[in-house]
C-alpha positions in Angstrom: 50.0 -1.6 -5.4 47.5 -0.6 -2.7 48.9 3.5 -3.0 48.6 3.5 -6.8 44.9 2.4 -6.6 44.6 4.4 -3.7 41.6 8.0 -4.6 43.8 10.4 -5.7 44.0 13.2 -3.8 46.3 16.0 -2.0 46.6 16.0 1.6 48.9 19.0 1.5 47.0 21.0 -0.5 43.7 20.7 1.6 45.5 21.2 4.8 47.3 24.8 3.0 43.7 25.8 1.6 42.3 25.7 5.2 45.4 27.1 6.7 45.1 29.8 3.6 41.2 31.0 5.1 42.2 31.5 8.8 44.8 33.8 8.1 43.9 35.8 5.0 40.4 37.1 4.2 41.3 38.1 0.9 41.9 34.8 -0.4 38.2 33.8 0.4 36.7 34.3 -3.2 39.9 32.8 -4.6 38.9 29.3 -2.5 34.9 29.6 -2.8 35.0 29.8 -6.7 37.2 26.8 -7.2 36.1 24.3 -4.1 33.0 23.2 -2.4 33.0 20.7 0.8 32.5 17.8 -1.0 35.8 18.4 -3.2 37.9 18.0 0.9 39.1 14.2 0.4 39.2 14.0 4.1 35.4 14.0 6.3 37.4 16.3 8.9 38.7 18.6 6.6 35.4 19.1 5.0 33.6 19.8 8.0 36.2 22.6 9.1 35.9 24.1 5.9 31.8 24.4 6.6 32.9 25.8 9.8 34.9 28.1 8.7 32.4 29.5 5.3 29.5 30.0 8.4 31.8 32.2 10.4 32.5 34.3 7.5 28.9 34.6 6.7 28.0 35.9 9.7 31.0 38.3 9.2 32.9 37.1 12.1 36.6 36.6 12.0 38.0 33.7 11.1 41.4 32.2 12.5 42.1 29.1 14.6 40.2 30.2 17.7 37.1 30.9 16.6 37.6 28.3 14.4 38.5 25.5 17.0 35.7 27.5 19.5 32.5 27.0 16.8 33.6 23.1 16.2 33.5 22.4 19.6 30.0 24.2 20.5 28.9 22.4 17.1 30.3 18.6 18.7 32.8 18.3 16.4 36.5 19.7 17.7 37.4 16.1 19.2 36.4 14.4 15.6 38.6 16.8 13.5 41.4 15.9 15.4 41.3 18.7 18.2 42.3 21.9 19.0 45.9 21.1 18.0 45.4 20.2 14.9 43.1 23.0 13.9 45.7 25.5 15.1 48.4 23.5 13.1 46.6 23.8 9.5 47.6 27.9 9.9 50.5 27.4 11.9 51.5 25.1 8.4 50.3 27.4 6.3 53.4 29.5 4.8 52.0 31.3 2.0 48.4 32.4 2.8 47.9 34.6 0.1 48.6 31.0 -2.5 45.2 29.7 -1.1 43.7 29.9 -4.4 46.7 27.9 -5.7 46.5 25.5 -3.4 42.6 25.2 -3.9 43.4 24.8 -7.3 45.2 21.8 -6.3 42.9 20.0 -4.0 39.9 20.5 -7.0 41.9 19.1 -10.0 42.4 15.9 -7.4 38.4 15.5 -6.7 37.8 15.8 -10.2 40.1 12.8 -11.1 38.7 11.4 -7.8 34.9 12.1 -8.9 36.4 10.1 -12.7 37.5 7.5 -11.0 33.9 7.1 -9.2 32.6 7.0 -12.3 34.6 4.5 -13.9 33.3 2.1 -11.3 29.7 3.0 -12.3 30.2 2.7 -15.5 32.2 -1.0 -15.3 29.4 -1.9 -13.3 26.7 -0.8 -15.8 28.8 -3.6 -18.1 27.2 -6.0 -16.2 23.4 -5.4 -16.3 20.6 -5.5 -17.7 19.0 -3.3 -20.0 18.9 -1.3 -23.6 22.4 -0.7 -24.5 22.0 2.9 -25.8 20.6 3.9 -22.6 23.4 2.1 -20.3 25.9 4.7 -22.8 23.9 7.8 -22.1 24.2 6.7 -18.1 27.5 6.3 -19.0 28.0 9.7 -20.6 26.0 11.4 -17.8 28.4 9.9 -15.4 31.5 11.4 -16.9 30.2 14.2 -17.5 29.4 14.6 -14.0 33.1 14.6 -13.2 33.1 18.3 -14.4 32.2 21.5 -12.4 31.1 24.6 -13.8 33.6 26.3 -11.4 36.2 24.8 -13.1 35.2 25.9 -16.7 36.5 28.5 -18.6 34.5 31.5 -17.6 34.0 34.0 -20.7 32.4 37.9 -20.5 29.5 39.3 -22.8 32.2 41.0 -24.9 34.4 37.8 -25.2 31.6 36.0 -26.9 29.4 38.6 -28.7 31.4 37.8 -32.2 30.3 34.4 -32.4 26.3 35.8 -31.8 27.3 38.2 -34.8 28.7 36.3 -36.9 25.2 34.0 -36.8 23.6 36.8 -38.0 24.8 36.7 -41.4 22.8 33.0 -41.8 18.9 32.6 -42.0 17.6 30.6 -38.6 17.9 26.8 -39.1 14.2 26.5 -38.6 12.3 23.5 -39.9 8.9 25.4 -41.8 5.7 23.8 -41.1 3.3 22.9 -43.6 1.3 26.4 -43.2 2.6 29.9 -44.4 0.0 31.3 -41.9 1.9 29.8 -38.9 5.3 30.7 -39.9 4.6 33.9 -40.1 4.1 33.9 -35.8 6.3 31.6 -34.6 9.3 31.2 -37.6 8.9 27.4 -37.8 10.0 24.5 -35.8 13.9 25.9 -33.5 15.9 22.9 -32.7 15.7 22.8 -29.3 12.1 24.2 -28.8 9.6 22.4 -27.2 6.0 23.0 -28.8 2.7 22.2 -27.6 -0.1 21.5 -29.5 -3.4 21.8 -27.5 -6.9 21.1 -28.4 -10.3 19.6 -27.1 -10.5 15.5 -28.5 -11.2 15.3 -32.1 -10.8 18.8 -32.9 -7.7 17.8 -35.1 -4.5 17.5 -33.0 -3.6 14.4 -34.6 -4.0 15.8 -37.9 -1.3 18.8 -37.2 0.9 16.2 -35.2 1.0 13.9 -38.1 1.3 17.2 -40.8 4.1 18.3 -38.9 6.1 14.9 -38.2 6.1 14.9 -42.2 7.6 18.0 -42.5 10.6 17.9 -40.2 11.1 14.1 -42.4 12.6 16.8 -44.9 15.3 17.3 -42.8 16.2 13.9 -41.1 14.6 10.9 -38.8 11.3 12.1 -37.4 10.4 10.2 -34.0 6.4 9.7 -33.7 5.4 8.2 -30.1 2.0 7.5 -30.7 0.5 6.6 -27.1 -3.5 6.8 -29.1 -3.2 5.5 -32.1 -1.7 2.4 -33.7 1.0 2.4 -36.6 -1.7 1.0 -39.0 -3.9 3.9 -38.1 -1.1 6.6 -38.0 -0.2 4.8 -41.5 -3.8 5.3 -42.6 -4.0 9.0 -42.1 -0.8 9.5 -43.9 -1.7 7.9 -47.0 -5.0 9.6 -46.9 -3.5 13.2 -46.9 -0.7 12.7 -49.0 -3.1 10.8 -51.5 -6.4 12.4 -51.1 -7.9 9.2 -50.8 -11.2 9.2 -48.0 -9.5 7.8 -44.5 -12.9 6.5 -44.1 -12.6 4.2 -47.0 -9.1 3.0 -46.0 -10.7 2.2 -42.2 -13.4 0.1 -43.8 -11.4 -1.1 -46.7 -13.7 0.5 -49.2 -11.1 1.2 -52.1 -11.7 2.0 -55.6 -9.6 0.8 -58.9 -8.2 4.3 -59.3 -7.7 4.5 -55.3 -5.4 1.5 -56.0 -3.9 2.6 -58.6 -2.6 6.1 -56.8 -1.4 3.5 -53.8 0.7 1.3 -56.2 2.2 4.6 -58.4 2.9 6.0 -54.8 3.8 2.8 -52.7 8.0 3.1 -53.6 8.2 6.5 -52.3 6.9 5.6 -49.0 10.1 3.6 -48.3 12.4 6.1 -47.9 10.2 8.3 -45.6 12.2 8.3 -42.4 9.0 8.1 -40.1 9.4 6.1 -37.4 6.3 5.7 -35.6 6.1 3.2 -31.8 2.3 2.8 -30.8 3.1 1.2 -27.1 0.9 2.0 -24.8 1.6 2.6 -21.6 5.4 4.4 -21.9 7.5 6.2 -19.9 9.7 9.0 -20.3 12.4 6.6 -20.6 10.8 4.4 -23.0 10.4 8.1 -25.1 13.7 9.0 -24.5 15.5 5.5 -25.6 12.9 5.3 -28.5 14.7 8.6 -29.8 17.8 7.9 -29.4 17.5 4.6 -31.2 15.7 6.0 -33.9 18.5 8.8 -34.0 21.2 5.8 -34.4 19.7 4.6 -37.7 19.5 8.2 -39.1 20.2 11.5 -37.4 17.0 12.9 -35.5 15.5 15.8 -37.1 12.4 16.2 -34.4 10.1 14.2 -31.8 6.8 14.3 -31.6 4.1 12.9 -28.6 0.7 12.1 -29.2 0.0 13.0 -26.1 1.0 13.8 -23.0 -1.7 13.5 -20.5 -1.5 9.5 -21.8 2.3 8.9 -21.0 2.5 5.9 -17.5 3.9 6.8 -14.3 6.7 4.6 -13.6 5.7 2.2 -10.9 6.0 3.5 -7.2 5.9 6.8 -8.5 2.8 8.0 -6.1 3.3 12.1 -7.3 0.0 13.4 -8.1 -1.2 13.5 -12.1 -1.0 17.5 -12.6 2.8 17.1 -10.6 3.8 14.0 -12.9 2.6 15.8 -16.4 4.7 19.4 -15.6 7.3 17.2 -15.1 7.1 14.9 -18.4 6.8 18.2 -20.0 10.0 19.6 -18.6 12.0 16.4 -19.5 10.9 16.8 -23.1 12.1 20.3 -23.0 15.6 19.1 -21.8 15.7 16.3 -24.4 14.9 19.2 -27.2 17.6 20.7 -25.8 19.8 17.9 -25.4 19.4 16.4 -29.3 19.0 20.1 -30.7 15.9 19.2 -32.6 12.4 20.4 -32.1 10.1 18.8 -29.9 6.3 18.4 -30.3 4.0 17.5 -27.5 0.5 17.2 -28.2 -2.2 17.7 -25.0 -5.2 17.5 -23.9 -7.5 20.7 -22.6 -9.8 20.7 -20.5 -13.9 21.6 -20.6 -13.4 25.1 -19.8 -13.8 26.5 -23.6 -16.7 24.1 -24.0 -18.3 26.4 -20.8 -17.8 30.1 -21.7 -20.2 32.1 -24.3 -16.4 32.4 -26.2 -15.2 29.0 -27.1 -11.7 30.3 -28.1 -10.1 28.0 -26.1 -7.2 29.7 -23.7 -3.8 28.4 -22.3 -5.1 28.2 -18.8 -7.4 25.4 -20.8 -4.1 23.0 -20.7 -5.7 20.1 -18.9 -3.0 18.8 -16.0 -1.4 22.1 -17.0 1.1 22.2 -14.3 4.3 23.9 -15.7 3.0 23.1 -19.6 3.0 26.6 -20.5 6.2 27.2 -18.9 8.7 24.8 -20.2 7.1 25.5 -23.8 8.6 27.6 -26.2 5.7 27.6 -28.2 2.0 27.2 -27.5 -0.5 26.7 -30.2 -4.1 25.4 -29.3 -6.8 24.8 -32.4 -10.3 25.1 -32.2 -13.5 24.5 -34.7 -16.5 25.7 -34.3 -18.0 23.3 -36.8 -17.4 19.5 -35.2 -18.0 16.5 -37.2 -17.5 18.3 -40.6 -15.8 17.1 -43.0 -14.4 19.9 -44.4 -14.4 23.5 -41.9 -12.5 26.4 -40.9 -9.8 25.7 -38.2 -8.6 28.5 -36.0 -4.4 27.9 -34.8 -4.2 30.3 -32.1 -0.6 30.9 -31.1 -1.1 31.7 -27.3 2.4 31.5 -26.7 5.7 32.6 -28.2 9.0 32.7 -26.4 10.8 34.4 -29.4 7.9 36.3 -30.9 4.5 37.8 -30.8 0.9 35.4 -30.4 -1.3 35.6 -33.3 -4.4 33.4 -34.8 -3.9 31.5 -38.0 -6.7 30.7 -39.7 -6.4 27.1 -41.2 -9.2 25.4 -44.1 -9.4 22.2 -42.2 -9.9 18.4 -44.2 -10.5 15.8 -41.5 -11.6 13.1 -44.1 -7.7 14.0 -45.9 -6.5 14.1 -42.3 -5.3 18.0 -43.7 -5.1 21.4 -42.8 -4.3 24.0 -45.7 -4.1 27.2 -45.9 -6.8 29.4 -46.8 -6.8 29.4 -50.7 -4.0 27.6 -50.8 -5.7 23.9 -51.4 -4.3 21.8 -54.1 -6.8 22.0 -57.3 -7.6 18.3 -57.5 -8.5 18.1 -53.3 -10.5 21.3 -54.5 -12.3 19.6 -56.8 -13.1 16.1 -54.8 
């Protein structure tokens, strides 16, 4: 019983793939592409195969002498087993030119080892605490660990240009945003793009955030993790742009008979609107991350947004600096994008530094905590108004970056008291009119 549980492994194999590297050079590529020192079941074995790659760096020969003569000026002939035994790996080594065969062996045995690890992990994970959903994305992550890349199929440029051609005959399966002026830069929302929405405070980020979440709802589930604002306000500012009714008088409660009316024709439409909006303060990555993924289960995830980033928590004992803590939450967010294939949109903060130049065009070196923002983002768009505390004004989108295309200014017709932003010309009569 002991030897079935016992790791798997392949003694032989390892002690042939050694033998295989100090007596044939050309079988060195064979072994490095398939193995790496951790994939040696046995300590000793791995360190003589570290031995052995350092003497071949340096472009010294490599057989059982200057094999057994670099363990023992490193300390470590007596723990491998000796000089004998280093000399007996290629003295039992038959067929040197198989040592990609026999590395071939010893790998497809630390996989099944490295599945078996997991298994563990994952029984254990059974057992505790926490979210369920996120103890089966551990889980996933730990199988999926079992895999190398060396092991993969490898496939050339010409081996997988067709299926990039054959895309070519559909339309992109981008997610348009509410203004033609903006999908004329950037395309619309790419499943797996991360875009940033940066602006000075009450310049309107919410606005586009909120305009935006209700447009990928046309596609599936939108996630809104709204670390500002509460679901009742987020609630509020929906109603008053899809309604046109004054957010001010749905703060104070200031309704008319006809605003009633529009909320009662309207009020059975709302159900169906796959918004899902969590107003916790104080959230993590994690918390963002599991909030997705259960929104995801009760309807496929058509996009995320953050409102915003500079307000997600540092998980406690984490004592990285602010700027250091922010590049990284952007970077996870980027990965998740990738991860659920739906667009990601992260709203931020920027700093004073368009307030202080004669140009208040704010720039992408304006990203407050910036960090690695502007890297990890596919797209960057940051607004600015030069009217504040309008009501109704011009509002400047300025794409300042564009992975997949060219940067460009939109030029919006901003409502803040419809929580809105229209095209230019393009306003619905009756908002016109009000």
């Amino acid at each position: 019983m002991n030897e079935m549980m016992a790791p798997p492994q392949d003694d032989d194999a390892e002690r042939s793939t050694l033998g295989a590297l100090m007596l044939s050079r050309e079988v060195f590529q064979d072994v490095t592409d398939l193995v790496t020192g951790p994939d040696f079941y046995r300590p000793a074995h791995e360190t003589i195969y570290r031995t052995i790659l350092e003497i071949h760096t340096k472009g010294e020969p490599v057989d059982a002498v200057t094999v057994s003569g670099a363990l023992r000026s490193a300390g470590d002939l007596e723990r491998v087993g000796g000089v004998e035994y280093v000399h007996g790996l290629a003295e039992g080594c038959h067929a040197p030119s198989a040592g990609g065969h026999y590395a071939a062996i010893m790998a497809k045995a630390a996989v099944r080892r490295r599945l078996a690890t997991a298994g563990g992990k994952i029984a254990m994970m059974a057992h505790q605490p926490g979210d369920e959903g996120e103890l089966v994305e551990l889980a996933r992550k730990a199988v999926d660990s079992t895999s190398k890349a060396t092991t993969s199929t490898v496939r050339s440029f010409g081996e997988t240009i067709d299926t990039m051609l054959d895309q070519l005959d559909e339309k992109p399966d981008y997610i348009p945003t509410p203004w033609n002026a903006v999908n004329e830069i950037i395309g619309g929302l790419r499943p797996g793009g991360l875009y940033v929405v940066g602006a000075r405070p009450s310049v309107g980020k919410s606005v586009v955030a909120l305009q935006l979440a209700k447009a990928m709802t046309a596609k599936g589930s939108v996630a809104f993790s709204s670390l500002e604002m509460s679901e009742s306000d987020v609630q509020m500012r929906a109603v008053s742009a899809d309604l046109r009714i004054n957010l001010k008088n749905l703060i104070e409660r200031d309704l008319t008979a006809g605003d009633w009316d529009k909320i009662r024709t309207r009020r059975a439409a709302w159900q169906d609107v796959p918004l899902f909006v969590d107003d916790n303060s104080g959230v993590t990555i994690t918390d963002i991350k599991r909030f997705a993924r259960s929104v995801n289960r009760r309807r496929p995830l058509a996009g995320l947004v953050v409102d915003y980033l500079q307000l997600m928590s540092q998980p406690p004992g984490d004592s990285r600096p602010r700027h250091e803590f922010v590049s990284d939450m952007s970077r996870q967010l980027k990965i998740l994008a990738m991860d659920m294939k739906i667009p990601v949109i992260a709203l931020s903060q920027l700093n004073r530094g368009s307030t202080q130049r004669e140009d208040k065009m704010p720039t992408i070196s304006d990203l407050r905590e910036s960090g690695s923002i502007e890297q990890d983002a596919d797209v960057v768009i940051l607004l600015h108004r030069e009217i504040m505390g309008e009501k109704r004004g011009d509002l400047a989108m300025l794409v300042a970056k564009n992975r997949n295309g060219a940067t460009d200014v939109a030029h919006l017709t901003f409502w803040g008291h419809y929580s809105s932003a229209y095209d230019v010309g393009t306003m619905p009569r009756t908002q016109a009119a009000a």
